[in-house]
C-alpha positions in Angstrom: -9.9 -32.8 38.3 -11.5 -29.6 37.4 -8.8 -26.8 36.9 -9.8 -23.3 38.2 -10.3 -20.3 35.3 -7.3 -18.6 36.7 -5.2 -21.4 36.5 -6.4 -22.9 33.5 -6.1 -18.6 31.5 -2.2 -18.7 33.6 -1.3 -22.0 31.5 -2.8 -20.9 28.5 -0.7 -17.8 28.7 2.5 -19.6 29.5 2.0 -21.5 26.5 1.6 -18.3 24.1 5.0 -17.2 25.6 4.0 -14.8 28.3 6.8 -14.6 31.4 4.0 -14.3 34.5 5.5 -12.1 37.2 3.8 -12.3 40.2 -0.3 -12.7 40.5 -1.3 -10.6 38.0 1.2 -9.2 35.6 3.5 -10.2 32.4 6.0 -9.7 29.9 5.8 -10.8 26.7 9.0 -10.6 23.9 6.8 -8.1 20.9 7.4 -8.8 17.3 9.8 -6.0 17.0 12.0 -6.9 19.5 13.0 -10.0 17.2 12.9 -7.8 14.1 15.1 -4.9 15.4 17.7 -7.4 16.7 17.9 -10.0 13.3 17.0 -8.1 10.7 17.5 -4.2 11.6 13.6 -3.4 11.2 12.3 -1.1 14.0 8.7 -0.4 15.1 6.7 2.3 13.8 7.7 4.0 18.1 10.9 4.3 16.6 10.6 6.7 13.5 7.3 8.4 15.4 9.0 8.6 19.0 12.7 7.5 18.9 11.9 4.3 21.0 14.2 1.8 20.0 12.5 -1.5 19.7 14.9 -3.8 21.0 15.2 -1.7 24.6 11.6 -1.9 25.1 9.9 -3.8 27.8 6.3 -5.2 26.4 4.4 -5.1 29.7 1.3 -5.5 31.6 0.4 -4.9 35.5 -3.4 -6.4 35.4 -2.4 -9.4 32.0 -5.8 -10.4 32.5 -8.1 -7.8 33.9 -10.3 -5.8 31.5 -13.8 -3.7 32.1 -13.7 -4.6 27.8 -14.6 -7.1 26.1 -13.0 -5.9 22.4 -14.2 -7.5 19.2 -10.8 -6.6 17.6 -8.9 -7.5 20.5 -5.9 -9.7 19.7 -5.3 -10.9 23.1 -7.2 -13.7 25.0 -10.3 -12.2 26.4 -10.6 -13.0 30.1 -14.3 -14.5 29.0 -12.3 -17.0 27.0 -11.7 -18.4 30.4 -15.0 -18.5 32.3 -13.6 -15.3 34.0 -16.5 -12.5 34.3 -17.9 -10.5 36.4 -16.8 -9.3 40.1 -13.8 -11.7 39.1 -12.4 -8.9 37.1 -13.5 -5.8 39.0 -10.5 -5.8 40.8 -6.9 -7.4 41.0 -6.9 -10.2 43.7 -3.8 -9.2 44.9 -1.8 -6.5 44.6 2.1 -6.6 43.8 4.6 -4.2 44.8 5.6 -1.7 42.6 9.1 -2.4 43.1 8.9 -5.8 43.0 7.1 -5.5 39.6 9.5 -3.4 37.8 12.2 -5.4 38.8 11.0 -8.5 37.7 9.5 -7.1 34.6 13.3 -6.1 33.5 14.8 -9.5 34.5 12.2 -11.2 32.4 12.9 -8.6 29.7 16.6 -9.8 29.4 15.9 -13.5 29.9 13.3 -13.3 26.6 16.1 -11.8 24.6 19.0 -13.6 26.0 19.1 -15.9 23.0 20.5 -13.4 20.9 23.8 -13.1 22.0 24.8 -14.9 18.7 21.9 -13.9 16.4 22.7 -10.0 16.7 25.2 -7.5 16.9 27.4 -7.3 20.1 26.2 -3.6 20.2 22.7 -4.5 19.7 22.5 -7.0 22.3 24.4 -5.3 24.8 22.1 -2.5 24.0 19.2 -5.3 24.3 19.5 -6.2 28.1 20.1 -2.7 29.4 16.2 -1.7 28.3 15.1 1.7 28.1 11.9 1.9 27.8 8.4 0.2 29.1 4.9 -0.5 26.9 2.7 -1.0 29.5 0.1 -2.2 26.9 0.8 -5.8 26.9 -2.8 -6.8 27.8 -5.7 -6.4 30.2 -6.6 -2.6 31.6 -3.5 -1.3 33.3 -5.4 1.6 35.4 -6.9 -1.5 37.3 -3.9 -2.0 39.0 -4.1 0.1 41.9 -0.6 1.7 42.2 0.3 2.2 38.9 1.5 6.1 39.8 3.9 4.3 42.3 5.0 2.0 39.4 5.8 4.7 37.2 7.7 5.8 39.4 9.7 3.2 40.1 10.2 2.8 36.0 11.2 6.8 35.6 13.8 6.3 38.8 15.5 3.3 37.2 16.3 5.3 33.7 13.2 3.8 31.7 10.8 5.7 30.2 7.3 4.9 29.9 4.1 4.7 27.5 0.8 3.9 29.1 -2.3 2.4 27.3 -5.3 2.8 28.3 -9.3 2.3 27.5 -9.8 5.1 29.0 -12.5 3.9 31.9 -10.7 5.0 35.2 -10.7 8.7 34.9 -9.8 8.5 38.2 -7.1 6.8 38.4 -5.5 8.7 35.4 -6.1 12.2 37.4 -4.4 11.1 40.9 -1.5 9.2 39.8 1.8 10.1 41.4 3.7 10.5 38.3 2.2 10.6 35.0 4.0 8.3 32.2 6.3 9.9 30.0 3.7 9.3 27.2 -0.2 8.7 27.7 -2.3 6.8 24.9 -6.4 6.2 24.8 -7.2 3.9 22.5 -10.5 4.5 20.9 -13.0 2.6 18.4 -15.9 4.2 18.5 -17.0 7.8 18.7 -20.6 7.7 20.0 -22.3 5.1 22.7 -24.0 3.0 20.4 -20.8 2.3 18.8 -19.0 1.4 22.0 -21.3 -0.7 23.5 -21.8 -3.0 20.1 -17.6 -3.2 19.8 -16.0 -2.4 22.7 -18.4 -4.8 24.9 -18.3 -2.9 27.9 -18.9 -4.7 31.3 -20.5 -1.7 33.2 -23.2 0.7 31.7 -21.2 4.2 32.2 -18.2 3.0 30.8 -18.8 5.3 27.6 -19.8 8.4 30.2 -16.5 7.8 32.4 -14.2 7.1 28.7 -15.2 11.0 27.7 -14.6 12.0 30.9 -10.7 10.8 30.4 -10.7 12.7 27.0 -11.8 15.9 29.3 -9.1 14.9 31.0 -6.5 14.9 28.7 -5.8 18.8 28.4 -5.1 19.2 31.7 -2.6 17.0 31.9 1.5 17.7 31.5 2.4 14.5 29.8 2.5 13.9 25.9 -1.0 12.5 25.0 -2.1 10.6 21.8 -5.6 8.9 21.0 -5.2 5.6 18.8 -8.1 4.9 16.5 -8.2 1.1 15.6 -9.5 1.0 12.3 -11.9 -1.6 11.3 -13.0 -1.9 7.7 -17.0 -1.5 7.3 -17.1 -0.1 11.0 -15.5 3.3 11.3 -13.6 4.5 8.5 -17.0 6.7 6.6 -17.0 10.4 6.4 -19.1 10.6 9.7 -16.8 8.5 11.0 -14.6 11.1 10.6 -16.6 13.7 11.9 -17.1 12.1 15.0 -14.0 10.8 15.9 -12.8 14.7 14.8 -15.1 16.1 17.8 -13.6 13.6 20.2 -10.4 15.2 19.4 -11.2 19.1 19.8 -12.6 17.7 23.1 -8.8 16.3 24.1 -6.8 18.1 22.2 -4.2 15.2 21.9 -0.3 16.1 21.6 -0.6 13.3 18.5 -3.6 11.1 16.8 -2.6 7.8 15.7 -5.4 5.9 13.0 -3.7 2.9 13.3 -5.3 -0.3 11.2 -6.9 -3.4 13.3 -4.6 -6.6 12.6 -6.4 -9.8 11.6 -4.6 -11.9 14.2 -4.2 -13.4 17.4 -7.8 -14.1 18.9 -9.6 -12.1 17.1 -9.8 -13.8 14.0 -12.7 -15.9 15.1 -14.5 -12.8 15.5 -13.6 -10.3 12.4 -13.1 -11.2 9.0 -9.9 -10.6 7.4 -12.0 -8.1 5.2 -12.1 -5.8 8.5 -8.7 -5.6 8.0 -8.0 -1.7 6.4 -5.2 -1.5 4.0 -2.6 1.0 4.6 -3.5 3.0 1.5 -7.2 3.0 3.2 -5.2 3.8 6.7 -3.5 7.1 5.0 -6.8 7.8 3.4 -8.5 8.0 6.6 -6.0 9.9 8.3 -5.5 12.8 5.5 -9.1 13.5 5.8 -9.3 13.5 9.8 -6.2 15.5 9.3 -8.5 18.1 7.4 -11.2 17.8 9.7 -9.0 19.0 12.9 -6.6 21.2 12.0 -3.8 18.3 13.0 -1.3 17.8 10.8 -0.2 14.3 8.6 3.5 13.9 9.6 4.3 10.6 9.0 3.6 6.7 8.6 4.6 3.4 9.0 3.3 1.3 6.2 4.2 -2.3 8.0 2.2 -1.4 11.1 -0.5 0.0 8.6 -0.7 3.3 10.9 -0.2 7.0 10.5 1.0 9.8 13.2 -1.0 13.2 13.1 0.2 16.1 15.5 0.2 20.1 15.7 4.0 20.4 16.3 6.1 21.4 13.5 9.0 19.3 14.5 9.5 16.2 16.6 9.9 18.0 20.0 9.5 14.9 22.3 12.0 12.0 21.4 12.5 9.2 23.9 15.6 7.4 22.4 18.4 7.4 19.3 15.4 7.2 17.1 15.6 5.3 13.7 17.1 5.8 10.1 14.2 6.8 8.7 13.1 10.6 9.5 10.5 11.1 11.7 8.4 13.1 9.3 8.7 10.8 6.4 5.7 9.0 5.1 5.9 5.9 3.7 5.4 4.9 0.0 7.1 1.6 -0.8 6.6 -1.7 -1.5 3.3 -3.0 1.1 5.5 -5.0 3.7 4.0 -6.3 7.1 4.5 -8.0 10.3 3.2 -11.5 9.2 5.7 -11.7 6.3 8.8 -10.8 8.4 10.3 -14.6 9.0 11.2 -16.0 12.5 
């Protein structure tokens, strides 16, 4: 009997360990989580942003619904499952907010409930009373139509939130009804030509309404960053630079992340490991954009191969107890990264 490509993308996601909350959203246990409570190692969040790793909620309201079709994305593509077109214009049903966050912080404790015995009793106390929500997990969040209402309902319950977005619903980012406590674009490309050969965009104005978000940016009152996903032979040259450079004075970003793509998950059937940047290549990148904008290099993460350029002199906005390592300390040791941390 043929299987539907909703059903057939739902069991495909249950199998990767995704906890499916309702029609069209998910939590998913990150890396970190696992690492914080074991072996003491926090994301790069944590020395950047004080998120603690192990309180944080890896989330998605729209898991599979994206306007993008990503060459470096790690996550299953929704093409992967014969889903295109008006199929992923819009959600087919809409959740309640309330419902949503609720659910997303009882699936939250159930994926770490089986370290009552593997960590600390501080830790895992600390573990099911999260904090803090990624709503980044997958898919374009901004499709989901009351994401303001959502945020919301995360900010009202004690959690703090960091949105991730492609940028492509300027409109959606200008009217919501509370802005997350932190706002990221993530960005690969600084020109159209670029965007439509990697990002793989499913409408022709997606570049038009993505520099119409970075317009956007300045006037609003949240913290703002722009990731740069790095891709080896792509967009790491000296005009590179330049142009990602102008796309900054034209947001004027609280931070700039130039983080490095990860050769995993799905997209190693379509990049090489070779397109994989190094974090010396990362920090090279990043001192010259650094030059380029005025912003200054304040610190690093060598296992998540990324760097953290701001304006502020001092880490102003902190979201939890932080980490031992200082936020403006830059790594130089020994090149350590997710892969090699053992389950």
């Amino acid at each position: 009997m043929d299987v539907d490509p909703l059903t057939r993308a739902y069991e495909r996601l249950r199998k990767q360990g995704y906890h499916l909350i309702g029609s069209h959203a998910a939590v998913k246990k990150c890396l970190w989580v696992h690492n914080a409570l074991v072996y003491g190692k926090f994301c790069y969040k944590c020395r950047f942003y004080g998120i603690e790793s192990h309180r944080c909620i890896q989330f998605s309201p729209a898991v599979l619904w994206c306007w993008n079709s990503c060459l470096h994305c790690w996550r299953l593509r929704p093409g992967d499952f014969g889903l295109e077109g008006v199929e992923l214009l819009k959600l087919p049903y809409v959740e309640d907010p309330e419902v949503l966050a609720e659910l997303a912080i009882a699936e939250h404790r159930r994926t770490v409930s089986g370290y009552a015995k593997r960590a600390s009793r501080e830790m895992y106390r600390e573990a099911v009373d999260p904090k803090h929500v990624a709503i980044s997990l997958t898919g374009e969040a901004t499709l989901y139509p009351r994401l303001g209402e959502l945020i919301q309902v995360f900010h009202r319950k004690g959690l703090t939130t960091f949105l991730v977005t492609r940028g492509v619903r300027p409109d959606v980012l200008a009217n919501l009804e509370e802005e997350p406590t932190q706002l990221y674009v993530s960005l690969e490309a600084w020109n159209e030509e670029m965007y439509r050969y990697f990002s793989r965009p499913m409408g022709g104005n997606l570049w038009r309404l993505t520099l119409k978000t970075l317009e956007l940016l300045p006037s609003l009152s949240t913290r703002t960053v722009i990731r740069i996903t790095l891709v080896k032979g792509f967009n790491m040259g000296e005009e590179d630079v330049r142009g990602f450079a102008k796309l900054i004075e034209r947001a004027n970003p609280t931070y700039v992340e130039p983080k490095a793509y990860m050769h995993v998950g799905a997209s190693v059937g379509r990049l090489s490991r070779a397109s994989m940047p190094t974090y010396e290549e990362v920090m090279e990148f990043a001192k010259k954009l650094a030059e380029e904008t005025g912003y200054r290099l304040v610190s690093s993460s060598r296992p998540s191969r990324v760097a953290l350029l701001t304006r502020l002199e001092k880490p102003v906005y902190r979201y939890g107890k932080g980490c031992p390592k200082a936020w403006d300390e830059v790594d130089v040791e020994g090149e350590v990264y997710e892969e090699e941390y053992p389950r």
